[in-house]
N, C-alpha and C positions, 0 to 999 in steps of 0.2 A: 085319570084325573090327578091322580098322587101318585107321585114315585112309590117304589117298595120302602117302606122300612126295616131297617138293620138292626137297631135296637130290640133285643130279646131281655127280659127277666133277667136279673142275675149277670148280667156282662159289666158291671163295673169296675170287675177284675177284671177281665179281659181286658177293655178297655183303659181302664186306669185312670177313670174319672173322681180321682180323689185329690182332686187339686184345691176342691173348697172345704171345711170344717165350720163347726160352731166354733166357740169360743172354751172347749173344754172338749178334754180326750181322757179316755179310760184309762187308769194305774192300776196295774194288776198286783196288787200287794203279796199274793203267793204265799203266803201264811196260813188262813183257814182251808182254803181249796177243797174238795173234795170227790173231785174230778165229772160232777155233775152233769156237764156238757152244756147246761142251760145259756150258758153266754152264748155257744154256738148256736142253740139252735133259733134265738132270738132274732140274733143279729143280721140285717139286711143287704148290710153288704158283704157275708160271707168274710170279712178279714180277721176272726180269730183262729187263731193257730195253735192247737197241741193235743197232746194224746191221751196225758195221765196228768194225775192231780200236782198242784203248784206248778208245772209246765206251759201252760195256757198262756197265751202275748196276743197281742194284737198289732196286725199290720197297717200302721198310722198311716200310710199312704193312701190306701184307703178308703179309711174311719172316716165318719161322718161328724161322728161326737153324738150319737142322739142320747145316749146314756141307757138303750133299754141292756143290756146285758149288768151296767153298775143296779138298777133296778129289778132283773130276775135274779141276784145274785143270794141264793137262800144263805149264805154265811157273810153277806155284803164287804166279799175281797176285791171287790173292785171298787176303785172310787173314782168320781167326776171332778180332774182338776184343771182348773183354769189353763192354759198354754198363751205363752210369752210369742212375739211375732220371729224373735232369733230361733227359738227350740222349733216351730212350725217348719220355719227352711230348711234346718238340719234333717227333718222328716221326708 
């Protein structure tokens, strides 16, 4: 009746369906950090990256923009800022 489907959990990366955004992406200020991990382990589409504290980025290709990682952030070093349509292509 239905082809198979290809789509698994978690293949965004893989695939590299980060071609759409809200209208805001995560700044990792790197300042309080405290190597928590909470931003990773929030985040849906698996694009934050790093090991130790102030180290943390996020791979905007991507990011969705939902803001849960600026939102678990227990020392709120991340924040949700607006993105320009120039800065978005350079991404």
């Amino acid at each position: 009746m239905f082809g198979p489907l290809t789509t698994k959990p978690g293949t965004s990366k893989a695939n590299k369906t980060g071609s759409w955004r809200v209208k805001s992406r995560p700044k990792f200020l790197q300042k309080n950090c405290i190597g928590c991990k909470m931003c990773t382990v929030v985040c849906p589409e698996n694009c934050i990256v790093g090991k130790e504290k102030n180290a943390y980025y996020c791979e905007y290709f991507f990011c969705k923009g939902c803001g849960l990682c600026a939102n678990i952030c227990p020392k709120k070093d991340i924040l949700m800022i607006e993105e320009d349509k120039e800065e978005k292509e350079k991404k």
